[in-house]
N, C-alpha and C positions, 0 to 999 in steps of 0.2 A: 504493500500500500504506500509507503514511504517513498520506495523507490517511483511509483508511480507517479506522485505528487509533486516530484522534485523533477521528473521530466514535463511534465504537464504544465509547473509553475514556471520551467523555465522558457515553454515556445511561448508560451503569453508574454511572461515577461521581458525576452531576450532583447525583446526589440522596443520597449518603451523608453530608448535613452534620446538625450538630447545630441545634438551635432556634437557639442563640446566634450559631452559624455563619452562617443564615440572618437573623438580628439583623443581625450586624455587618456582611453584605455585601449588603445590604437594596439600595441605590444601582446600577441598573441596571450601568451602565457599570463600575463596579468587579466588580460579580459577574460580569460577563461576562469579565475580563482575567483574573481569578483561576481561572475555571475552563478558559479556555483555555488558562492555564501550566500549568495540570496535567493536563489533556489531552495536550499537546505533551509535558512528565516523562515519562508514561506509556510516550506512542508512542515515545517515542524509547527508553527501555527497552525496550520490547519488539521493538524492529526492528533488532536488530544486523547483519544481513543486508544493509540497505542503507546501510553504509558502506562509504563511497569506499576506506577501508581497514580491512581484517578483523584481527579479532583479539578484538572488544571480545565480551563475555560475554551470555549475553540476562539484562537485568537490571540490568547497568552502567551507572552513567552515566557517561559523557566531557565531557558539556556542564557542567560546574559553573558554580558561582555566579562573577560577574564582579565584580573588584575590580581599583581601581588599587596594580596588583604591579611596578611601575617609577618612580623618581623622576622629578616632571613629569608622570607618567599620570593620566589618568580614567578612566570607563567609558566600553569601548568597545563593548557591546551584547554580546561576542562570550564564548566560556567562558572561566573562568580557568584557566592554564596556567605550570606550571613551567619555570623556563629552557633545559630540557630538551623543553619541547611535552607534555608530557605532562598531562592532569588533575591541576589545584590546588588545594590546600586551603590555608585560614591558620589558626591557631593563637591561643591564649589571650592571647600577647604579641606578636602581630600590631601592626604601624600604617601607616599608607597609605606606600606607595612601598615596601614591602617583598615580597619575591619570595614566589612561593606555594610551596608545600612538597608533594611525592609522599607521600600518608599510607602509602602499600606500605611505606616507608622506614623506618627507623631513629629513631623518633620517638614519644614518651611519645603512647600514644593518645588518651588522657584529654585533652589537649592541644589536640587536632586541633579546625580550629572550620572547617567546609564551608558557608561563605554568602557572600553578596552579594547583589548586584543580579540579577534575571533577568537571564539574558543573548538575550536575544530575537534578536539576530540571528539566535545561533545556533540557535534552535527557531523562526524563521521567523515571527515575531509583530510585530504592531506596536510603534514604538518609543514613546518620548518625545518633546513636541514642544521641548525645549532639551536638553541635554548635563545639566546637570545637573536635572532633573526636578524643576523646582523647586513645580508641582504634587502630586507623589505617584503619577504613576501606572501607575510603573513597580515588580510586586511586586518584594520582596525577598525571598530562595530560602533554603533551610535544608536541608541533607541531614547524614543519618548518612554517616560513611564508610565503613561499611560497603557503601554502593551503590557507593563509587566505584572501593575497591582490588580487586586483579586475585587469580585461584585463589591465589597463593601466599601469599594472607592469610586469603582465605574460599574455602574448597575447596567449600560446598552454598550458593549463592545459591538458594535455595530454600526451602522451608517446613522445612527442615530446619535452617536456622539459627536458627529460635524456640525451638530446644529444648535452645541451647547458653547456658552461663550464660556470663555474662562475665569475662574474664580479664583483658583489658588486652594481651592477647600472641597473636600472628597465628597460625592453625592449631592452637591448643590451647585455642578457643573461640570468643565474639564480643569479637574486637578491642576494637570500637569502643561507646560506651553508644548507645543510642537516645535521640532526643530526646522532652521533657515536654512536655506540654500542660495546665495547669490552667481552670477557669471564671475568672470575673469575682469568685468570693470566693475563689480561693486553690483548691477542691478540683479532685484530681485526675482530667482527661478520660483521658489516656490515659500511661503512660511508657514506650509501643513506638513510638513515632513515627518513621517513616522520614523525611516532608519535611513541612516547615512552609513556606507561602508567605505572605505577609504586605506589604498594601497600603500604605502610607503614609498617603497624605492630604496633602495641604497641611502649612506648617509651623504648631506652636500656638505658639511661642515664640522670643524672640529667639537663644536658642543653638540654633535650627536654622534657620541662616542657610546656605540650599543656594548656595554659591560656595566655589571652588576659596581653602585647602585645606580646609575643613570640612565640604566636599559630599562627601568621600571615606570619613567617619564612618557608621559605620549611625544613630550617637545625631543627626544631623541629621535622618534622616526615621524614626526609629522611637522609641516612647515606655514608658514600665513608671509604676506606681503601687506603692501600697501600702495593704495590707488592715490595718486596726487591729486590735489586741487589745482583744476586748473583744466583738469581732463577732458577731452573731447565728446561731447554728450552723445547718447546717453552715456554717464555714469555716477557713482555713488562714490567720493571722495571718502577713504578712512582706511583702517589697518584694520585686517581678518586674517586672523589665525586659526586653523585648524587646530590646536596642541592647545588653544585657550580654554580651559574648562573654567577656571577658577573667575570669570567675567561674573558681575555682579547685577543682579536687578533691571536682564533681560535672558532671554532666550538665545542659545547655542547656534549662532550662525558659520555657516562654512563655507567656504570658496571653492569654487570649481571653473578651476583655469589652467592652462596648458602646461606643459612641464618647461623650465627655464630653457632645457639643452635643446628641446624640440623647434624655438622660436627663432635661432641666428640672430639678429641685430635685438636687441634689447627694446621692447615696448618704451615710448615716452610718458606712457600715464604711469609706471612701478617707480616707487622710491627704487635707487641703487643702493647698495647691491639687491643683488635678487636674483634667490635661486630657491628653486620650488620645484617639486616631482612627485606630489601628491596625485594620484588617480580618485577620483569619487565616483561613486554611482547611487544615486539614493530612491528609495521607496515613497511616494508621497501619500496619507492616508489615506485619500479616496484610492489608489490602488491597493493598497494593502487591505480595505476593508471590501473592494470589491472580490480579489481573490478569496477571502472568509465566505463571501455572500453564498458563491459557487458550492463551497461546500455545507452550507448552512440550507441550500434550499435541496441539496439532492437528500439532507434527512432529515427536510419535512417531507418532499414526497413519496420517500421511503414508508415515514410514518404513516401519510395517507394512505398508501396503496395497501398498507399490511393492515392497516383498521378495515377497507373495503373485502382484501379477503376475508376476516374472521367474519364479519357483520354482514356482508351481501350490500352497502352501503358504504356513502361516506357522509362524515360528521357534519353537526351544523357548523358556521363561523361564531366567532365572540361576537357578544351584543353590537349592533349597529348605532344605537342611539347617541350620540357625544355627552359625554365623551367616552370613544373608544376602548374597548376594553376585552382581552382575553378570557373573560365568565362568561360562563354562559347560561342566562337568565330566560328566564318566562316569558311572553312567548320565545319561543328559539330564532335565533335570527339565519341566513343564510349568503350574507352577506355583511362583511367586518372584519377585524385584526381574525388572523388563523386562530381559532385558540385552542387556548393549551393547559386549562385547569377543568376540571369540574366534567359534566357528565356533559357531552358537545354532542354524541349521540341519541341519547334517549334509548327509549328500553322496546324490546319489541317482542310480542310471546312468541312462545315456542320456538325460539330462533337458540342460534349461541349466545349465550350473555355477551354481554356489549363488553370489548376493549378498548379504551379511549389511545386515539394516538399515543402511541411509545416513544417519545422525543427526548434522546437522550441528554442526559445531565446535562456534559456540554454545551448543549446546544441553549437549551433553556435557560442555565447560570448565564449565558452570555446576551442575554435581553432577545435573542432573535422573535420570541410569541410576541413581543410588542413594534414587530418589525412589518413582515409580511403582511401581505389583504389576502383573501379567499374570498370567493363565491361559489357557491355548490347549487345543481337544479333540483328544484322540485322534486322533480321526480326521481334524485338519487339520494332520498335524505329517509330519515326513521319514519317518518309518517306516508310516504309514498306507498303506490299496489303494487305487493308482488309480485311477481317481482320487478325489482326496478332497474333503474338505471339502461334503458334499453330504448329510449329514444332521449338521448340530452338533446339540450338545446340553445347552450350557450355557445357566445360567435366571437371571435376575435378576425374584427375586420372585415372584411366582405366576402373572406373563403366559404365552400360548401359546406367544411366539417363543422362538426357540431364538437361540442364539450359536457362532460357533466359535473365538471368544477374547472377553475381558473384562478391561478397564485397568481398575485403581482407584488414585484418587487418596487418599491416604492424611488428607492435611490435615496440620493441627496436630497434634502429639505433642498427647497428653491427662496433662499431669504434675501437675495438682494434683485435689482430692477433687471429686467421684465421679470415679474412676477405670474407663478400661474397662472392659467386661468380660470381657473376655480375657486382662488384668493387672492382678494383685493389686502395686497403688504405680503408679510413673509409667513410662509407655515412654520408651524411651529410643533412638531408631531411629539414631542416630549413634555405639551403645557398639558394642565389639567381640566382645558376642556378642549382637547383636540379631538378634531372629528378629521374624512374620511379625507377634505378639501385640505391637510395639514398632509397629507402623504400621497393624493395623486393628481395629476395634472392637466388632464383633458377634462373637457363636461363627459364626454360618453363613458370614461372608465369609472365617473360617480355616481350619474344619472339611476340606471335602473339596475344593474347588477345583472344583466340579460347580455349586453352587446359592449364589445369591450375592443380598444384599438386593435389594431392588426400586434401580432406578435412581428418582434424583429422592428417596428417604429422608429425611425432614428433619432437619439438625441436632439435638443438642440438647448438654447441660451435657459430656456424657461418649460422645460418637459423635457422628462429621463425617465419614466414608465419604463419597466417593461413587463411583457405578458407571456406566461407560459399556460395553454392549453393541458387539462386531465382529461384522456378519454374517459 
């Protein structure tokens, strides 16, 4: 499964880099290591199923970034870990031989600084051929902490955490900031960045002398410049350091710019000297939560299909009324959030006793029943004649075939101008009285729960539906 996930994550993702991205990781063998780390990120979020011990979220990561977090330590290939065993992060005033810190915990999040070295043992990768990698080529990991704290910090690891502003405070928004990604002059790539990976290189200078204790520094294999004032627009005048962790009272920005050897005559916008061979490649969270999506909707429909075998049927949806809600109440609704608590079937005599969808832990810990819409027909629900579901008659788009249910994935809230059209301002699918017009975008996918856009629809500025058909 592992294995498949990490070839699957990576034909999606091989090709979502930018020109520069493909600039900087030009070098066969480094483009290769970089996209295999994030291949391996990926699968291992998306496969909480196959650990040795359950518990972890689809989406989480356990593996974090490896640093030496004991006096006398190195890297040991393996993730970093609280004295506790549990997933570690280090902090702004972090320095080597210091223990890693639970971001869950009681601790300024703004603070929290989640990197180090791949830990490749732990994602089953090749290592380094010395301890200390005195080559470069072993990436260095960057995560938000948001991937890495557990529900009682981030209750929707899901596309529903894009639409939460930032708070700095667990469950009364997003904890944690995302990290920066700027060009080669300063402008900004992206400022939702889930994980930054970032290649070394060889050292350019004598203060990155990779031996015990200065191999334990990021500033021994990572490098920052600085864009002048003055510079030909666009750009962002200032100094960015990749090795900067310890910056204060903003969010983790990184540069992603050509490597000095590669450019001949020296750029006019760089302070001199300047010498940099940094490779980046980074994950932005609408990617990152769209690859989760994938695997979050093949088990609901897993779920649905195994409840239609035992039952002869499938379940009702969570209440329709706003605001939305995965119970499912009196009268039954058949159109609404999927839901995922409470009797969504009803009871039927002489039949099998009712199994309600089986939606594994995972899936559920991770906010997905507050995610998805359903609509189910009439006549494939607990009250329909026996037997059912033998004429559906829902449509997606203009085709012949019919449905006897229809999942839609909602996507990104839509909260800045063009605005849905279904909501006059921003949805808000996470307020407490969010209804149907707070998670999808057309009138036809709101209107009657019968006719629904074409499946495959394309994006655009203000609509990202999309619709998958249940026979």
């Amino acid at each position: 499964m592992i294995i498949t996930l990490v070839v699957i994550l990576t034909m999606v993702f091989a090709p979502r880099l930018t020109l520069w991205q493909l600039h900087n990781a030009a070098d066969a063998r480094g483009y290769q290591r970089l996209i295999a780390a994030k291949a391996a990120i990926l699968a291992h979020a998306a496969n909480p199923g196959a650990d040795a011990n359950p518990g972890r979220r689809l989406g989480q990561i356990s593996f974090t970034p490896d640093l030496p977090a004991a006096a006398g330590a190195t890297f040991s290939g393996l993730a970093g870990q609280t004295l506790l065993g549990k997933p570690g992060c280090a902090t702004r005033t972090w320095t080597p031989g210091q223990p890693l810190i639970d971001p869950n915990g009681p601790v300024t999040k703004l603070d929290v600084r989640c990197f180090g070295r791949f830990p490749w043992l732990s994602y089953g990768l090749e290592g380094p051929s010395t301890d200390d990698d005195e080559g470069g080529t072993i990436p260095w990991m960057f995560l938000s902490a948001n991937l890495v704290v557990g529900s009682g910090c981030v209750a929707n690891l899901n596309p529903l955490l894009l639409s939460m502003p930032y708070t700095g405070a667990c469950l009364t928004g997003l904890p944690f900031p995302w990290l920066k990604v700027v060009d080669d002059r300063g402008n900004l790539l992206s400022s939702e960045v889930a994980i930054v990976l970032i290649l070394p290189g060889p050292p350019l200078n004598n203060a990155q002398q990779r031996m015990a204790p200065n191999d334990h520094s990021p500033a021994a294999y990572l490098e920052g410049l600085t864009v002048v004032a003055g510079c030909t627009a666009p750009c962002v005048p200032g100094t960015y350091n990749n090795a900067a962790y310890t910056v204060n009272g903003q969010a983790w920005t990184f540069i992603d710019a050509p490597p000095s050897t590669a450019l001949g005559p020296q750029p006019a916008y760089y302070q001199q000297p300047f010498a940099f061979n940094d490779r980046l490649i980074y994950i932005t969270a609408s990617e990152y939560f769209e690859a989760m999506e994938t695997r979050a909707r093949l088990a609901a429909l897993s779920a649905l299909s195994q409840f239609r075998k035992v039952n002869g049927y499938l379940p009702y949806s969570g209440d329709k009324t706003a605001p939305l809600s995965t119970a499912c109440g009196a009268p039954h609704s058949r159109f609404g959030l999927l839901g995922a608590t409470g009797n969504c079937g009803g009871t039927r005599p002489l039949t099998t006793p009712l199994i309600n969808p089986a939606y594994p832990t995972w899936y559920s810990a991770a906010g997905w029943g507050s995610y998805f819409i359903y609509a189910v027909d009439a006549g494939c629900v607990q009250t329909a004649t026996i037997p059912g579901c033998l004429t559906p008659s829902l449509q997606l788009g203009g085709v012949a075939t019919r449905y006897n249910a229809v999942l839609l994935s909602p996507g990104r809230a839509i909260q800045n101008a063009p605005y849905a059209v279904t909501k006059v301002g921003a949805q808000m699918p996470v307020s407490p009285g969010r209804g149907l017009v707070d998670f999808l975008d057309s009138l036809k996918n709101i209107t009657t729960g019968l006719v629904f856009d074409a499946a495959g629809t394309p994006p655009t500025a203000n609509y990202n539906d999309r619709m998958y058909g249940i026979p």
